[in-house]
MARVODO-904850 format. One line per 8 residues: their letters; for each residue x, y negated, z negated of N, C-alpha, C. Coordinates in nm, 2 decimals. Each point is the difference from the previous one (the first is absolute). Layout:
# residues N
A) X Y Z X Y Z X Y Z ~ ...
//
This chain:
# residues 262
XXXXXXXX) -2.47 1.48 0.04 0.12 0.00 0.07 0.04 0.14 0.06 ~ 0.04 0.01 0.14 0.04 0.12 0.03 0.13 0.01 0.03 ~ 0.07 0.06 -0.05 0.12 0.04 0.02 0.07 0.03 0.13 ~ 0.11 -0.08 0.05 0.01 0.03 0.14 0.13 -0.11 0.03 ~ 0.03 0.04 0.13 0.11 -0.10 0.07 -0.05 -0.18 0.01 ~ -0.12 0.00 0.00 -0.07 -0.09 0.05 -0.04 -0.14 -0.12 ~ 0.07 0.06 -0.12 0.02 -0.04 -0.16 0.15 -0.08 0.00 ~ 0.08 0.05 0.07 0.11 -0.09 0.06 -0.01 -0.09 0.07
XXXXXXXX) -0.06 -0.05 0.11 0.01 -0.08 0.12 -0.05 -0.08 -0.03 ~ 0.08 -0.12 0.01 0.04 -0.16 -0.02 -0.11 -0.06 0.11 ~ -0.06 0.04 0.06 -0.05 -0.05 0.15 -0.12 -0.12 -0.06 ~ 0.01 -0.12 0.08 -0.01 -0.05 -0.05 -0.04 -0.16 -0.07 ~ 0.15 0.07 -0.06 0.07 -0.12 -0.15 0.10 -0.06 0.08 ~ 0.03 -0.12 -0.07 0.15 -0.06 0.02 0.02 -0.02 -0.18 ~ 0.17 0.04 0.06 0.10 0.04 -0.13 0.15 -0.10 0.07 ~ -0.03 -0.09 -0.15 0.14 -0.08 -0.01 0.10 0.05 -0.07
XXXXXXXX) 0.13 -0.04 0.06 0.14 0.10 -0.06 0.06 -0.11 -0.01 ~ 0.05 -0.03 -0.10 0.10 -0.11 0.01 0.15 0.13 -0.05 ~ 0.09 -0.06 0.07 0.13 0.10 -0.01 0.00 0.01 0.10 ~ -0.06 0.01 0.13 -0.04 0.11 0.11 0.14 0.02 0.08 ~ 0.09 -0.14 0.04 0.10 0.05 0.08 0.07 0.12 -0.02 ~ 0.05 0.07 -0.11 0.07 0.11 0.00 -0.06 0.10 -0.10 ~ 0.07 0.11 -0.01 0.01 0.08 -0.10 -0.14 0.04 -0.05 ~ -0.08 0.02 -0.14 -0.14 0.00 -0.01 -0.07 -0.05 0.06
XXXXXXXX) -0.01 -0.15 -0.01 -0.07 -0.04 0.03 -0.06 0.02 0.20 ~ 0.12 0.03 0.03 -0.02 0.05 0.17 -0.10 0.13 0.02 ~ 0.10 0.11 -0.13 -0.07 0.05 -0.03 -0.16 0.02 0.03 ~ -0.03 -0.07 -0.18 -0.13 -0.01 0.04 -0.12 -0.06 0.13 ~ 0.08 -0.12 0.06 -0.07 -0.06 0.09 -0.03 0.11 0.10 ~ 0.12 0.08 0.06 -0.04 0.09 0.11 -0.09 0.11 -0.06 ~ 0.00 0.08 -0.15 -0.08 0.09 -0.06 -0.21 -0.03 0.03 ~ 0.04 -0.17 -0.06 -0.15 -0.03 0.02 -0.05 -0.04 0.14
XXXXXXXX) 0.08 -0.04 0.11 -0.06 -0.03 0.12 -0.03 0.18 0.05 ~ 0.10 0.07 -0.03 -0.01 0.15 0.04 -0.16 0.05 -0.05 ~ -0.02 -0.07 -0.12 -0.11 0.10 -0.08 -0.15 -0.08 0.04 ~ 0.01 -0.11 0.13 -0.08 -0.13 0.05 -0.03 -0.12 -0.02 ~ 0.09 -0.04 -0.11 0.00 -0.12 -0.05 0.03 -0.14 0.06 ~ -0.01 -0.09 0.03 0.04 -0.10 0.09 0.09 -0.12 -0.12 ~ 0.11 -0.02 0.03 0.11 -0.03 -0.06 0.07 -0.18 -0.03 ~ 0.01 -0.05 -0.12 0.09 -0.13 -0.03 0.08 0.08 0.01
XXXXXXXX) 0.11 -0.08 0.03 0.15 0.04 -0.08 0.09 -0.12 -0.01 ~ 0.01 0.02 -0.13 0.04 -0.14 -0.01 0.16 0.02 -0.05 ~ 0.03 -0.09 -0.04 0.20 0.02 -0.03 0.06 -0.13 0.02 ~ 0.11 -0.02 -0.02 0.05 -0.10 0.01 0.10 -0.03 0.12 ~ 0.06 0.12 0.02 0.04 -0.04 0.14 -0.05 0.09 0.14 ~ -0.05 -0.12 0.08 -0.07 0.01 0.11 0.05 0.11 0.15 ~ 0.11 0.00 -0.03 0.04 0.11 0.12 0.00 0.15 -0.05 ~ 0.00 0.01 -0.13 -0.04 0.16 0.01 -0.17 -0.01 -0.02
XXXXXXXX) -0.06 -0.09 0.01 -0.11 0.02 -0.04 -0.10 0.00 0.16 ~ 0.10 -0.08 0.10 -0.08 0.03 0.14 0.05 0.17 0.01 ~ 0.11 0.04 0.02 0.02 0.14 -0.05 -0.09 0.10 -0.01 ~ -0.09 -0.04 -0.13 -0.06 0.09 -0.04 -0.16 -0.02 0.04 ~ -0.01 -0.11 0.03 -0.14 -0.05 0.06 -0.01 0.06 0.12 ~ 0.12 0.02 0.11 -0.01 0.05 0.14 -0.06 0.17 -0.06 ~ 0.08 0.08 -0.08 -0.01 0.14 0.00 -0.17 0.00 -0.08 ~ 0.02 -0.08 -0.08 -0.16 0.01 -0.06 -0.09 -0.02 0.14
XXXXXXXX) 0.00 -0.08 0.11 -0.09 0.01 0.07 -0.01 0.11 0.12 ~ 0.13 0.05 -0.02 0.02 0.13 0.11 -0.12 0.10 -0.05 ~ 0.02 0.00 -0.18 -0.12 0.08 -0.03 -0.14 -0.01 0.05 ~ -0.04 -0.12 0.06 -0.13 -0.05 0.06 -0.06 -0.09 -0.14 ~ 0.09 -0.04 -0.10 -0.08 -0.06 -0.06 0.00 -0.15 -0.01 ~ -0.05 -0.07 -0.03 0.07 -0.18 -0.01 0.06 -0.03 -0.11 ~ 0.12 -0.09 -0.01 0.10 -0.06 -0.06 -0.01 -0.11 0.02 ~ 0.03 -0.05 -0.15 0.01 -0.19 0.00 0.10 0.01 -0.10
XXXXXXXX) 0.10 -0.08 0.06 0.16 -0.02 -0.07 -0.07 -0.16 -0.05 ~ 0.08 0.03 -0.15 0.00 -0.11 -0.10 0.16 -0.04 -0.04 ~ 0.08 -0.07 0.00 0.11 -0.02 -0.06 -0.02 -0.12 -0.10 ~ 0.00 0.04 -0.12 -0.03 -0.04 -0.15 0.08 0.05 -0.11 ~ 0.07 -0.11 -0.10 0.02 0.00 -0.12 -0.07 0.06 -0.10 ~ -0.02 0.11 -0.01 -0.09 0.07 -0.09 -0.02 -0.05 -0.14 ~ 0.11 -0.08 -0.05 0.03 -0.04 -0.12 -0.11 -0.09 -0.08 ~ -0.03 -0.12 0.15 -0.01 -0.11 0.01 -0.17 -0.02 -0.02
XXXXXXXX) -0.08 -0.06 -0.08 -0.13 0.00 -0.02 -0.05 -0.05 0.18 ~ 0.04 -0.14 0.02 -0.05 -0.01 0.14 0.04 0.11 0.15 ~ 0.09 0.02 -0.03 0.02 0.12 0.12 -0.09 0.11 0.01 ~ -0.02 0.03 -0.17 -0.12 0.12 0.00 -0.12 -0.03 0.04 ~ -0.06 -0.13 -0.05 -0.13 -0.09 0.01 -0.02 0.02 0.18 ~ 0.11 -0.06 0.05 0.02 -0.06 0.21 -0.05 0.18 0.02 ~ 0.08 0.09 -0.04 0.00 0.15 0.04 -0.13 0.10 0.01 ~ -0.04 -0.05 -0.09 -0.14 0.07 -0.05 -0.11 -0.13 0.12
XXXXXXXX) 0.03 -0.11 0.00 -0.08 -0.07 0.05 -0.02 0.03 0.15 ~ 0.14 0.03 0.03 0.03 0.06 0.18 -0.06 0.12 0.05 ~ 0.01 0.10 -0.13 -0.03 0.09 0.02 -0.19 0.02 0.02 ~ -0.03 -0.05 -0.10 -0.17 0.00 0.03 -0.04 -0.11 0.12 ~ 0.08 -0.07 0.04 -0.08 -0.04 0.11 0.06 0.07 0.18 ~ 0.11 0.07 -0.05 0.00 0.10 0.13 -0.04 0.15 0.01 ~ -0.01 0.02 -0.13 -0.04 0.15 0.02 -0.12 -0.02 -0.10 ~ -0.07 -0.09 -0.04 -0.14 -0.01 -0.07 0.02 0.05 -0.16
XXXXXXXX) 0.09 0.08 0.00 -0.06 0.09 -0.14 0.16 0.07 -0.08 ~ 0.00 0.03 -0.10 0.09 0.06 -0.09 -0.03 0.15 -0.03 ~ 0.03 0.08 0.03 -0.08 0.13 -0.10 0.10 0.08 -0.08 ~ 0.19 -0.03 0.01 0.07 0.09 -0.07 0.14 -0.13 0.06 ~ 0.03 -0.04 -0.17 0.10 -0.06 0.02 0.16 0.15 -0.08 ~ 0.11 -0.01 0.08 0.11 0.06 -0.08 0.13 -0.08 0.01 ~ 0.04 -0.02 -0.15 0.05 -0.10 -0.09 0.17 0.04 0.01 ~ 0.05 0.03 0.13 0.15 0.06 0.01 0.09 -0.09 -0.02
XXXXXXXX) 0.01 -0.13 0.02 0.14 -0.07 0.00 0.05 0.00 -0.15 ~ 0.11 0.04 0.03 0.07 -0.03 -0.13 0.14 0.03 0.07 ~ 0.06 0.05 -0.15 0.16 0.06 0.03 0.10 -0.05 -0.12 ~ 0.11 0.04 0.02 0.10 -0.07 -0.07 0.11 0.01 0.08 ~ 0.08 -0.13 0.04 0.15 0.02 0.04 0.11 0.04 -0.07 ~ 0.16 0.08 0.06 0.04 0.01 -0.08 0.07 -0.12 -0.08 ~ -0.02 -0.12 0.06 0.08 -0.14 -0.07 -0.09 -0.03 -0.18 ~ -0.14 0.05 0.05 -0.09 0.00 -0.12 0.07 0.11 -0.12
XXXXXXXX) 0.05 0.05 0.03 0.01 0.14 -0.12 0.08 -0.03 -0.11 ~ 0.01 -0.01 -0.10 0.06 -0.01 -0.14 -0.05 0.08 -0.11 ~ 0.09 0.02 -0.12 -0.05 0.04 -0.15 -0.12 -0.12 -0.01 ~ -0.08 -0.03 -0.12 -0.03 -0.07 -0.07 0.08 -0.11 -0.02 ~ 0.11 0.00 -0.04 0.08 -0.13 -0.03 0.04 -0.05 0.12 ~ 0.01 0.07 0.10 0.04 -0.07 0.14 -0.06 -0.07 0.06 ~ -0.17 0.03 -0.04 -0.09 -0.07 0.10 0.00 -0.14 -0.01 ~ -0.03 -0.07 0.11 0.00 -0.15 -0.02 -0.18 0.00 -0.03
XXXXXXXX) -0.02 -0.12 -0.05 -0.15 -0.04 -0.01 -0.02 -0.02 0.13 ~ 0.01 -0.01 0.07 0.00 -0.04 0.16 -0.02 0.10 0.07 ~ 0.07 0.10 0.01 -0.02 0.12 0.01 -0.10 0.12 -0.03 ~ -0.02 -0.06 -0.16 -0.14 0.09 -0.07 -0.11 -0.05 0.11 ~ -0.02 -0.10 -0.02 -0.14 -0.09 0.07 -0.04 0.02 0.13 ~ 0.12 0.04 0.09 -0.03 0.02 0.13 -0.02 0.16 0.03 ~ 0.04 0.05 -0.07 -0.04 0.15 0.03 -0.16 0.05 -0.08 ~ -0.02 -0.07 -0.16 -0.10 0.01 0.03 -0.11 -0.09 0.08
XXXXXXXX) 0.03 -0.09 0.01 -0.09 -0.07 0.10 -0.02 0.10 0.11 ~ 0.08 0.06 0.07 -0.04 0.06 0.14 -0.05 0.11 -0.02 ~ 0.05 0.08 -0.09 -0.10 0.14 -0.04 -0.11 0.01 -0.11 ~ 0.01 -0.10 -0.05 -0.13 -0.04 -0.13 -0.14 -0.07 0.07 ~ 0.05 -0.14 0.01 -0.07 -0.11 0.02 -0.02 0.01 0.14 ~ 0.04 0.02 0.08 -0.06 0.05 0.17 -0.13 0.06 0.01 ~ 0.01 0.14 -0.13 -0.12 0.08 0.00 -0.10 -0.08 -0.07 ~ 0.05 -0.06 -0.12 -0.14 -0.10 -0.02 -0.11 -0.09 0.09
XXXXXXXX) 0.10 -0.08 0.09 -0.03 -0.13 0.05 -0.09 0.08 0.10 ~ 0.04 0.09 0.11 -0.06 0.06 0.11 -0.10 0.11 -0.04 ~ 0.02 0.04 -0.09 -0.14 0.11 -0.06 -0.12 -0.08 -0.04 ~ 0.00 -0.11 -0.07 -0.03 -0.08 -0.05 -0.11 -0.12 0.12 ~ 0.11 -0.01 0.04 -0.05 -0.07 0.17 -0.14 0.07 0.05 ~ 0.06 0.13 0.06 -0.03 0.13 0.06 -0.17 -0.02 -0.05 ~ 0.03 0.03 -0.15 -0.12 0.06 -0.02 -0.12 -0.13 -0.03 ~ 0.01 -0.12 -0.02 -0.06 -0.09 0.04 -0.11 0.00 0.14
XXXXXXXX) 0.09 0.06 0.06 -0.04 0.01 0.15 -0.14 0.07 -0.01 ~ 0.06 0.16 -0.05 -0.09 0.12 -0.03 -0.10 -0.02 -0.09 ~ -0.02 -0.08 -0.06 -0.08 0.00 -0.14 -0.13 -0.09 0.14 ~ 0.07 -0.14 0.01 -0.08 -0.08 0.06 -0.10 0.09 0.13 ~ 0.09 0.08 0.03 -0.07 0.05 0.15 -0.06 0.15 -0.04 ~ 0.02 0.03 -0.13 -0.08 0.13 -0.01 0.07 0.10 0.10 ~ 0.17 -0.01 -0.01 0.03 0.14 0.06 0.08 0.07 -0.10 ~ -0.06 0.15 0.01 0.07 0.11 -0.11 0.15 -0.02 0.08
XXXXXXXX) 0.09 0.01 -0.11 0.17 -0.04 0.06 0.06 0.09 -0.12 ~ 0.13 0.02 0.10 0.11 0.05 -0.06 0.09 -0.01 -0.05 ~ 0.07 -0.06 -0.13 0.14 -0.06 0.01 0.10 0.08 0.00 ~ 0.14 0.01 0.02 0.07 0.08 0.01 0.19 -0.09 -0.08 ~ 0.02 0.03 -0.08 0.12 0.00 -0.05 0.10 0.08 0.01 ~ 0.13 -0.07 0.01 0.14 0.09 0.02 0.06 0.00 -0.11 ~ 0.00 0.06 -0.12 0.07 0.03 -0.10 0.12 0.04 0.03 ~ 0.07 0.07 -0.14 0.13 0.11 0.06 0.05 0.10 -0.15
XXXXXXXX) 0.02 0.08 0.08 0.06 0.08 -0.13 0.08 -0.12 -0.08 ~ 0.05 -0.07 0.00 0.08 -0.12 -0.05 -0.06 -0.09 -0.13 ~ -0.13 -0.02 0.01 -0.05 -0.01 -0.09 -0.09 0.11 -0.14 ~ 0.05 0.13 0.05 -0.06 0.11 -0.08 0.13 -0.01 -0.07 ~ 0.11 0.02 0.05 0.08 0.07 -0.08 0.15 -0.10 0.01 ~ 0.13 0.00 -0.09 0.06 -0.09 -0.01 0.06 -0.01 0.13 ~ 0.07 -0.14 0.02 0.04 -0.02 0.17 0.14 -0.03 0.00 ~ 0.14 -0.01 -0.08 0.12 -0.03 0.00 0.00 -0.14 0.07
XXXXXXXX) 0.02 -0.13 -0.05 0.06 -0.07 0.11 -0.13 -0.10 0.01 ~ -0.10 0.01 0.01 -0.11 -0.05 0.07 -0.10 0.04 -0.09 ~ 0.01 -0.11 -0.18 -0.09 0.01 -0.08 -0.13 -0.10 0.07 ~ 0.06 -0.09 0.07 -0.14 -0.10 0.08 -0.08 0.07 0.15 ~ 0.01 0.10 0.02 -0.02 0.06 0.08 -0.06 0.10 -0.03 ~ -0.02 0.08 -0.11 -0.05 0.10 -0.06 -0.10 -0.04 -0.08 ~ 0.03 -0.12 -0.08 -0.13 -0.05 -0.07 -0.08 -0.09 0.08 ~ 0.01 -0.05 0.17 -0.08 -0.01 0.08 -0.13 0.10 0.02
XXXXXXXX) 0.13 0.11 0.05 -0.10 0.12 0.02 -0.07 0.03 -0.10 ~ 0.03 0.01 -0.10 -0.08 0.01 -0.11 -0.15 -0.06 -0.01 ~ 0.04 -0.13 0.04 -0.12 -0.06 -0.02 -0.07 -0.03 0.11 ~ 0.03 0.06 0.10 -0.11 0.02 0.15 -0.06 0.12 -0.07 ~ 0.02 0.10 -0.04 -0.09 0.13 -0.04 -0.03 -0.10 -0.12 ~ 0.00 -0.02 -0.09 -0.09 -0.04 -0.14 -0.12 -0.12 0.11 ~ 0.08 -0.06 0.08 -0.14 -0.14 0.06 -0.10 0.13 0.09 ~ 0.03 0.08 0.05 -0.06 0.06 0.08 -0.10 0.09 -0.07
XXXXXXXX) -0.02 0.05 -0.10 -0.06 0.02 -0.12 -0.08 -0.11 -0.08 ~ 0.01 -0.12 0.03 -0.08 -0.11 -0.06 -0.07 -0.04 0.11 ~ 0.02 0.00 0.11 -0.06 -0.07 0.15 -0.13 0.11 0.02 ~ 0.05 0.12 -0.04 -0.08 0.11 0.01 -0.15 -0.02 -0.08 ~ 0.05 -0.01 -0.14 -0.10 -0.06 -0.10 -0.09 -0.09 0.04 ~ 0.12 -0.11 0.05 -0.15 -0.13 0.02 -0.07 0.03 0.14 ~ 0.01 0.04 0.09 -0.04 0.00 0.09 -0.09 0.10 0.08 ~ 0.05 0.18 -0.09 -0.12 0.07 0.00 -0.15 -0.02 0.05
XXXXXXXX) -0.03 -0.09 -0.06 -0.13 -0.03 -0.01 -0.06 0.01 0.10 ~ 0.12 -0.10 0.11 -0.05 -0.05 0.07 0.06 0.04 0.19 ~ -0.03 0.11 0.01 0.07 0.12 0.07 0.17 -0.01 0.03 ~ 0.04 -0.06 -0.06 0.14 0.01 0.01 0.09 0.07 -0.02 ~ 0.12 0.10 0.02 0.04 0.10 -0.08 0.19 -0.08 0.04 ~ 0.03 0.02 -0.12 0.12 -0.06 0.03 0.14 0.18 -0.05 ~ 0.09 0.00 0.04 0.07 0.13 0.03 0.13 -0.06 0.01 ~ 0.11 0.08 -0.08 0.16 -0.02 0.02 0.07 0.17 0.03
XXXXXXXX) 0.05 -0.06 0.06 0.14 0.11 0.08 0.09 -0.04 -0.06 ~ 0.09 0.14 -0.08 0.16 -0.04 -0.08 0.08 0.12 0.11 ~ 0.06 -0.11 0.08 0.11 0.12 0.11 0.09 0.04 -0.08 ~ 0.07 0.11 -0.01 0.15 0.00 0.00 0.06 -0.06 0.05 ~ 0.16 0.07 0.07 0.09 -0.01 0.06 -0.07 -0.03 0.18 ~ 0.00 -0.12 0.06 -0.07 0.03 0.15 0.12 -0.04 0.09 ~ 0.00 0.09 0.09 0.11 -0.03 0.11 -0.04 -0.06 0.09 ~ -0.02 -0.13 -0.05 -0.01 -0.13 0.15 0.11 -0.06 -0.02
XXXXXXXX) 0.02 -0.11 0.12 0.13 -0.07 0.03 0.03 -0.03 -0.13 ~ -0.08 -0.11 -0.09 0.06 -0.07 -0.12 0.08 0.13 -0.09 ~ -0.02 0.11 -0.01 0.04 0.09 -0.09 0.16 0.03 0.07 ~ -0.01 0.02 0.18 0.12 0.05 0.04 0.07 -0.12 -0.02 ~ 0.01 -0.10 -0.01 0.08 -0.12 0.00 0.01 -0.02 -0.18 ~ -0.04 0.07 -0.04 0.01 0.02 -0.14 0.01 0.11 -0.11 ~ 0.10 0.07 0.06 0.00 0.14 -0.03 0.08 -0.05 -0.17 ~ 0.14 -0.04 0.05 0.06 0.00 -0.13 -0.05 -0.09 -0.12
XXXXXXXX) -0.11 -0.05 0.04 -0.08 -0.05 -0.16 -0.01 0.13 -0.08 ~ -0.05 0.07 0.02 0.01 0.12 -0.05 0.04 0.07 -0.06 ~ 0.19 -0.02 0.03 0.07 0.04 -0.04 0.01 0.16 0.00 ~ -0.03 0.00 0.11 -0.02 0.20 0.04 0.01 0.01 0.15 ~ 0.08 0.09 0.02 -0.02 0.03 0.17 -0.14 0.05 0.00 ~ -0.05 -0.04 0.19 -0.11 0.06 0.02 -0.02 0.15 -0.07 ~ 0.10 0.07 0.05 0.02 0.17 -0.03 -0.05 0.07 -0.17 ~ 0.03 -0.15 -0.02 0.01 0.04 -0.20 -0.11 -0.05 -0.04
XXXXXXXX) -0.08 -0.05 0.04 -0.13 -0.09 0.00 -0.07 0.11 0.00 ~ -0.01 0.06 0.16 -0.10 0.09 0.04 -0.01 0.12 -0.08 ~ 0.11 0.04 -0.06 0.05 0.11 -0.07 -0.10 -0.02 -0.17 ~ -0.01 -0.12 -0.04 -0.09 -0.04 -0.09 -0.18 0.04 0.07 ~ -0.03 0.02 0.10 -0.15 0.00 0.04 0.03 0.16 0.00 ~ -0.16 0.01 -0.10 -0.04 0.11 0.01 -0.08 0.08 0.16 ~ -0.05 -0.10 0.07 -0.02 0.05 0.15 0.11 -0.02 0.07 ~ 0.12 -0.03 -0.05 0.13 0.04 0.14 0.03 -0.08 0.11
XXXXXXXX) -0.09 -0.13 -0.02 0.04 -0.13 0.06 -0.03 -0.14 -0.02 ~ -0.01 -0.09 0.07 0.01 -0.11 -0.06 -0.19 -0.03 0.08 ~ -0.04 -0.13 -0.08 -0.15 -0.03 0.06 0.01 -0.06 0.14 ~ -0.13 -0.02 0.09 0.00 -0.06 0.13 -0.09 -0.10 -0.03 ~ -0.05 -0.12 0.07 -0.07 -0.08 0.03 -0.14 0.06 -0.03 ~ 0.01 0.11 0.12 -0.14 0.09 0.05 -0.09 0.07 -0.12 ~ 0.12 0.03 -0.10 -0.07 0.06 -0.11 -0.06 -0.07 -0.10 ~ 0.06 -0.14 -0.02 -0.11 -0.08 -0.08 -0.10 -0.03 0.12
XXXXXXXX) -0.02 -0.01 0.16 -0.05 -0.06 0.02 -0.17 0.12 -0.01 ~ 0.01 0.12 -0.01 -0.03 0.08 -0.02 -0.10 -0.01 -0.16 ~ 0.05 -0.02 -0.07 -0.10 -0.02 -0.11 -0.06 -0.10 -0.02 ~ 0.04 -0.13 0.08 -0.06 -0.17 0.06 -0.14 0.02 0.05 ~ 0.04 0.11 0.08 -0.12 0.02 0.04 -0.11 0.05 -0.03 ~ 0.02 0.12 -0.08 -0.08 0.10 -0.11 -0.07 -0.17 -0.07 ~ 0.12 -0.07 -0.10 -0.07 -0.12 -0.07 -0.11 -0.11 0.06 ~ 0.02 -0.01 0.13 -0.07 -0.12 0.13 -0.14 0.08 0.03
XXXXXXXX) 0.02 0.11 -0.04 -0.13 0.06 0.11 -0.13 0.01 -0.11 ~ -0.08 0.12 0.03 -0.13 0.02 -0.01 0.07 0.11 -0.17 ~ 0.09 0.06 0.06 0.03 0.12 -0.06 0.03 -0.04 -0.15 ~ 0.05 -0.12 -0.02 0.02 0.00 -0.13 -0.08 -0.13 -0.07 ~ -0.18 0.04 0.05 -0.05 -0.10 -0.05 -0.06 0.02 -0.13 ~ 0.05 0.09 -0.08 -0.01 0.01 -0.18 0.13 0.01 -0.04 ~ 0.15 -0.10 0.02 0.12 0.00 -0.03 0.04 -0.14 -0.01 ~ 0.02 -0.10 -0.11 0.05 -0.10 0.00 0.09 -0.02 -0.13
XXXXXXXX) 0.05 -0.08 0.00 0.06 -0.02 -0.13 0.15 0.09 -0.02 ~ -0.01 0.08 0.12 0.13 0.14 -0.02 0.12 -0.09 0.05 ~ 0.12 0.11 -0.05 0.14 -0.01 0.10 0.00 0.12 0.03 ~ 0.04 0.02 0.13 0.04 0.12 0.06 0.15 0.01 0.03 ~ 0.03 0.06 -0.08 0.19 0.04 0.02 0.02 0.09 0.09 ~ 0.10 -0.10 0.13 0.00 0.11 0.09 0.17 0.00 0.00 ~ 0.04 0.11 -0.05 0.12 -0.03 -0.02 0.13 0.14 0.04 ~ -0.06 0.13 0.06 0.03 0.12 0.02 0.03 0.05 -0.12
XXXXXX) 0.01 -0.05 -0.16 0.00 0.08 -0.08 0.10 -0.10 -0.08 ~ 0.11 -0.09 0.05 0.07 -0.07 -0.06 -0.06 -0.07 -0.10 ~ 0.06 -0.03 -0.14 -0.06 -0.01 -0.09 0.14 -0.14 -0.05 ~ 0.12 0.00 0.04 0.11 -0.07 -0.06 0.11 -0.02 0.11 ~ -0.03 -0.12 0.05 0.19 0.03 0.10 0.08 -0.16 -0.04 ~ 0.02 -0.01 -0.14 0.12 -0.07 -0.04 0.09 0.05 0.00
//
């Protein structure tokens, strides 16, 4: 292996994003078509996702918009099925949809069972069903692949409010650590991202979950601001490429230094 720029470049691969319309997940889509990657983007609603398919192709790369239920075993099944017969192949799936609304947020006692199930379903069981999918694909077709998970500081450390949300994240980094195991073998390397604090829309429209002005937030980060899209998309890529082909099983905390913002 020689060390170089050329250890980076996605050129290539096609890399599926589910999340893609906003925030990370856009993030990463534009990160990997930048780095040559040719692009799913999948999400659930369809007008930020032509959005992001136009700018993805400004890059000169190709984009195929998926709007799917991530949750849903058949949506993932149709997704994965679409995808190999228009772009042939899988080589780096990243596992972004999630989230929590603020209607979701409670103590422990507040949460409804209803509530529990649906937040982890979207950030637990999404990453199962579609990693899972994913790598079916790869095993069968003999392609070295990437997976990529979105953790969050949320599951390292306690979260106020959002005990079903934190023990999600939790257990995307513990699965991502077992997918790693089994699959090793068989060139697969599976990888989680735990963001901090990221300033995409969902976060500006949800500041006072928080319970902190922006100002008092930032004032908590040891680097002096809050995260960008670009900078997880930034280590997506280190994880997707050539560069980190002796690295699986890790989380990478990309968080400016923040360690607690209850």
């Amino acid at each position: 292996m020689t060390v170089g720029p050329d250890l980076f470049s996605l050129k290539g691969k096609v890399a599926l994003v589910t999340g893609a319309g906003s925030g990370i997940g856009k993030g990463l889509s534009l990160g990997f078509a930048n780095a040559g990657a040719d692009i799913v983007l999948v999400d659930i609603n369809s007008e930020t996702l032509d959005v992001i398919g136009s700018e993805v192709s400004k890059i000169g790369r190709q984009a195929l918009t998926i709007v799917a239920d991530v949750t849903k075993r058949e949506a993932i099944d149709k997704l994965v099925n679409r995808t190999i017969d228009k772009m042939g192949r899988i080589n780096i799936v990243a596992n972004v949809a999630g989230g929590l609304s603020t209607a979701q947020r409670g103590t422990a006692l507040e949460l409804s069972e209803e509530s529990w199930d649906s937040v982890v379903t979207l950030n637990l069981k999404s990453v199962f069903l579609l990693s899972t999918a994913a790598a079916k694909v790869m095993i069968n077709r003999k392609i070295k692949g990437s997976i990529i998970n979105i953790g969050s500081i949320a599951g390292l450390t306690s979260y106020p409010g959002a005990s079903h949300y934190g023990a999600a994240k939790a257990g995307v980094m513990h699965l991502t650590k077992s997918l790693a195991a089994d699959w090793g073998r068989v060139g697969i390397r599976v990888n989680a991202i735990a963001p901090g604090v990221i300033d995409t829309p969902l976060f500006r429209q949800a500041e006072t979950f928080f319970h902190v002005e922006r100002e008092k937030l930032i004032e908590k980060v040891p680097l002096g601001r809050l995260g960008l899209p670009e900078d997880i998309a930034a280590v997506a890529i280190f994880l997707a490429s050539d560069a980190s082909d002796y690295v699986t099983g890790q989380t990478i905390i990309v968080n400016g230094g923040l360690e607690y913002f209850g």
